[in-house]
C-alpha positions in Angstrom: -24.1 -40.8 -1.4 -26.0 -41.2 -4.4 -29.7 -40.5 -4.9 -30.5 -44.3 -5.3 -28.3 -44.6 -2.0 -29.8 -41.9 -0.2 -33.5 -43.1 -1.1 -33.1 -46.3 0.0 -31.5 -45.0 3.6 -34.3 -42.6 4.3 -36.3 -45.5 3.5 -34.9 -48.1 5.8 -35.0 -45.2 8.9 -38.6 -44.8 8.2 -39.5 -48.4 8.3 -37.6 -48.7 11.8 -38.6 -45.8 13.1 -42.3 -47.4 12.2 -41.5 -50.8 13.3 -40.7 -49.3 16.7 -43.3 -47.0 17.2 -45.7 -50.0 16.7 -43.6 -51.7 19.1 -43.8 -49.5 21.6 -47.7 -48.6 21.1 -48.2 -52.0 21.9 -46.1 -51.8 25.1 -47.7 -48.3 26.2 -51.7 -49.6 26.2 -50.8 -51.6 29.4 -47.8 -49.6 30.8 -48.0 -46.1 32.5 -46.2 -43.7 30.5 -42.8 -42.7 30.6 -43.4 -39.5 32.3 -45.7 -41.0 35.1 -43.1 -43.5 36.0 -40.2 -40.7 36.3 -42.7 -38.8 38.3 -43.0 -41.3 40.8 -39.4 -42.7 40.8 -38.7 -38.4 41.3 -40.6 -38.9 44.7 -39.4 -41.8 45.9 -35.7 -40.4 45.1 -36.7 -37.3 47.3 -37.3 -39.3 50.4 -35.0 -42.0 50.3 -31.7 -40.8 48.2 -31.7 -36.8 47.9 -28.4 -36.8 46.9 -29.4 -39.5 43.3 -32.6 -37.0 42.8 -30.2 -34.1 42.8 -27.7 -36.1 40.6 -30.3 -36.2 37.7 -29.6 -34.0 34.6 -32.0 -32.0 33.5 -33.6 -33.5 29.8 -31.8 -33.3 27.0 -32.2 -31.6 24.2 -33.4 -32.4 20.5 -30.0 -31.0 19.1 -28.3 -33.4 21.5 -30.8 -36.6 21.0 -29.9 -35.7 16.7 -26.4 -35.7 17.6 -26.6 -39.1 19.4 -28.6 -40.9 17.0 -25.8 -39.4 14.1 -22.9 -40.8 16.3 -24.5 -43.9 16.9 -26.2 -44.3 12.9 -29.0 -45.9 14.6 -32.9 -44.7 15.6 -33.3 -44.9 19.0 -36.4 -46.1 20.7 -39.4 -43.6 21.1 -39.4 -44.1 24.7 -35.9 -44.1 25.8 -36.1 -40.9 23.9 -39.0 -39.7 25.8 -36.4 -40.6 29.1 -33.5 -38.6 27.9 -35.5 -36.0 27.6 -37.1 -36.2 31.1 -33.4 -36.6 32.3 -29.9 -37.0 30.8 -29.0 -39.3 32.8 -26.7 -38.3 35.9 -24.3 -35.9 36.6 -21.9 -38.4 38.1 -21.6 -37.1 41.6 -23.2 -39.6 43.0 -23.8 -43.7 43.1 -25.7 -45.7 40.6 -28.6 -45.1 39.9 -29.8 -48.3 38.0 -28.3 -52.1 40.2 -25.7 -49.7 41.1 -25.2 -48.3 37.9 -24.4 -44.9 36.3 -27.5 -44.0 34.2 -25.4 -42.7 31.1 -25.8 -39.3 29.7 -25.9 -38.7 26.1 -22.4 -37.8 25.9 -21.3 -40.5 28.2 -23.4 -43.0 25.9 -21.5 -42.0 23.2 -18.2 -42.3 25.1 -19.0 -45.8 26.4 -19.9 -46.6 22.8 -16.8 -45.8 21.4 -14.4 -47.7 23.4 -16.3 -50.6 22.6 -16.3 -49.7 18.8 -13.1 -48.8 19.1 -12.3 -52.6 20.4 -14.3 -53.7 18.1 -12.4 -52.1 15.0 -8.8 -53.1 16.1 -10.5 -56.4 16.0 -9.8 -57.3 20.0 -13.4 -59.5 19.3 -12.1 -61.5 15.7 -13.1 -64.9 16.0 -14.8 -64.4 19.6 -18.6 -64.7 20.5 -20.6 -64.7 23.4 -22.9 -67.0 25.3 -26.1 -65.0 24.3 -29.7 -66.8 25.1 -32.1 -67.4 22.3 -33.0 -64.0 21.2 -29.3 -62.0 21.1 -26.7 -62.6 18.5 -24.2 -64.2 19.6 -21.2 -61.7 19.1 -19.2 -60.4 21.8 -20.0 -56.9 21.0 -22.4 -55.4 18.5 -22.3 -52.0 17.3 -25.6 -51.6 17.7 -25.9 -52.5 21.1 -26.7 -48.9 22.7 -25.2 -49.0 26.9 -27.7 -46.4 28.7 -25.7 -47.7 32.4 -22.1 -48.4 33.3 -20.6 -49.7 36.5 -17.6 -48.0 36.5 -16.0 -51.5 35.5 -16.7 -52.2 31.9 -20.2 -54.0 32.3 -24.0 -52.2 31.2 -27.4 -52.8 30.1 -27.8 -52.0 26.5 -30.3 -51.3 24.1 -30.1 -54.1 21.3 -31.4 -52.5 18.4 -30.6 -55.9 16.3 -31.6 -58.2 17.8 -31.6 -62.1 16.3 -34.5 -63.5 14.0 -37.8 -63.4 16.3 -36.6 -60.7 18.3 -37.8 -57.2 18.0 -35.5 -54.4 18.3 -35.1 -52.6 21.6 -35.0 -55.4 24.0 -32.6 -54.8 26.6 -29.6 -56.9 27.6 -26.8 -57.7 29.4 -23.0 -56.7 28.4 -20.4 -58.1 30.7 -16.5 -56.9 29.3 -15.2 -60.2 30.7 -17.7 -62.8 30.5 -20.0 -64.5 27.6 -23.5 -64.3 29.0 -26.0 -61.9 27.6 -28.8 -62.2 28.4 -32.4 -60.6 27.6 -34.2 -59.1 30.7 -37.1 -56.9 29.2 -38.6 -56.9 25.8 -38.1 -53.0 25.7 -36.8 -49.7 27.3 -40.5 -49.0 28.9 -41.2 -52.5 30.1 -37.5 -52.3 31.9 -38.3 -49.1 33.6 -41.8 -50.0 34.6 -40.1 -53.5 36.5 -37.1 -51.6 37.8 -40.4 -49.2 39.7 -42.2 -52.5 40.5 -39.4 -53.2 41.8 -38.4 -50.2 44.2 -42.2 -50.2 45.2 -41.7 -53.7 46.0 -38.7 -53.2 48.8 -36.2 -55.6 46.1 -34.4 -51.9 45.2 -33.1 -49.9 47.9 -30.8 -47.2 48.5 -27.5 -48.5 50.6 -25.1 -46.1 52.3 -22.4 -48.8 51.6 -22.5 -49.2 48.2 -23.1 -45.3 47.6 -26.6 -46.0 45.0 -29.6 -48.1 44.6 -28.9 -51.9 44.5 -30.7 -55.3 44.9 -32.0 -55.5 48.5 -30.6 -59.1 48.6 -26.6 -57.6 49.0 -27.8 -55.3 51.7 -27.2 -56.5 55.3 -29.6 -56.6 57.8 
């Protein structure tokens, strides 16, 4: 990498690293911090799911959030990266902790990420795109859509750090393996978390023995 080349990269990280911390300024003058919704979610966990409150990691580290972002050749969002390093996501000894979902470490992000870049590059996706709303580009995958949860089968909710024209980066959305829709539900990482709390507080999020993690209260029986 020349000079010239080198420039211009440090360049284009500063600007997004800027473009998202506005972002996310914005966000925080009406959300409760990061920290203050883990704190509470921590709580609830203790009463109604030990087991998923003993599952959490502990936070990662600033070697391991470098290493991520290197893997990945993105900037992540300042406060997903606040999250990671409240918790790494989970251990994987117990059930999902986001609509049933594995709440991905940093290594497990990057191991998620690279079986779909690894699609991706054979190209498994040439001449394919996806159903994606108004907002999301319409490829099947995008290497810079970041999965932070996983299933088990293939599907997550991913950080779209390029999003389409009117879109800001860090909106989060849908990624099924074996259908088109992608969808946008939350304009970033903070807003996501705060409704998936709303949520919980709300009795729509509740812990079920049969499922084995937290799911929509809709699927649970009576």
């Amino acid at each position: 990498m020349n000079d010239s080349t080198r420039k211009l990269s440090d360049h284009m990280s500063f600007l997004s690293r800027l473009f998202q911390n506005v972002a996310a300024e914005k966000t925080a003058a009406v959300l409760p911090p990061i920290a203050t919704l883990w704190r509470e979610f921590e709580e609830w966990l203790a009463v109604h799911w030990p087991d998923g409150m003993a599952d959490l990691n502990p936070g990662a580290s600033d070697e391991q959030l470098r290493a991520l972002e290197a893997v990945l050749g993105v900037t992540l969002p300042t406060h997903f990266v606040e999250c990671l390093k409240i918790h790494n996501g989970q251990k994987g000894n117990a059930g999902g902790l986001f609509d049933n979902s594995e709440f991905l470490s940093t290594d497990a992000i990057v191991d998620q990420w690279n079986v779909w870049r690894d699609l991706l590059e054979s190209g498994e996706f040439e001449g394919i795109t996806s159903e994606a709303e108004p907002g999301v580009r319409p490829d099947w995958w995008n290497r810079n859509w970041i999965p932070f949860t996983h299933n088990g089968g293939g599907d997550h909710y991913c950080l779209d750090l390029q999003p389409a024209t009117g879109r800001a980066p860090g909106q989060i959305i849908t990624m099924w393996h074996d259908m088109g829709e992608r969808r946008i539900v939350a304009a970033s990482f903070h807003s996501w978390l705060a409704d998936y709390l709303a949520s919980i507080r709300a009795g729509k999020i509740v812990y079920s023995e049969d499922f084995g993690g937290l799911v929509n209260s809709d699927y649970v029986e009576p």
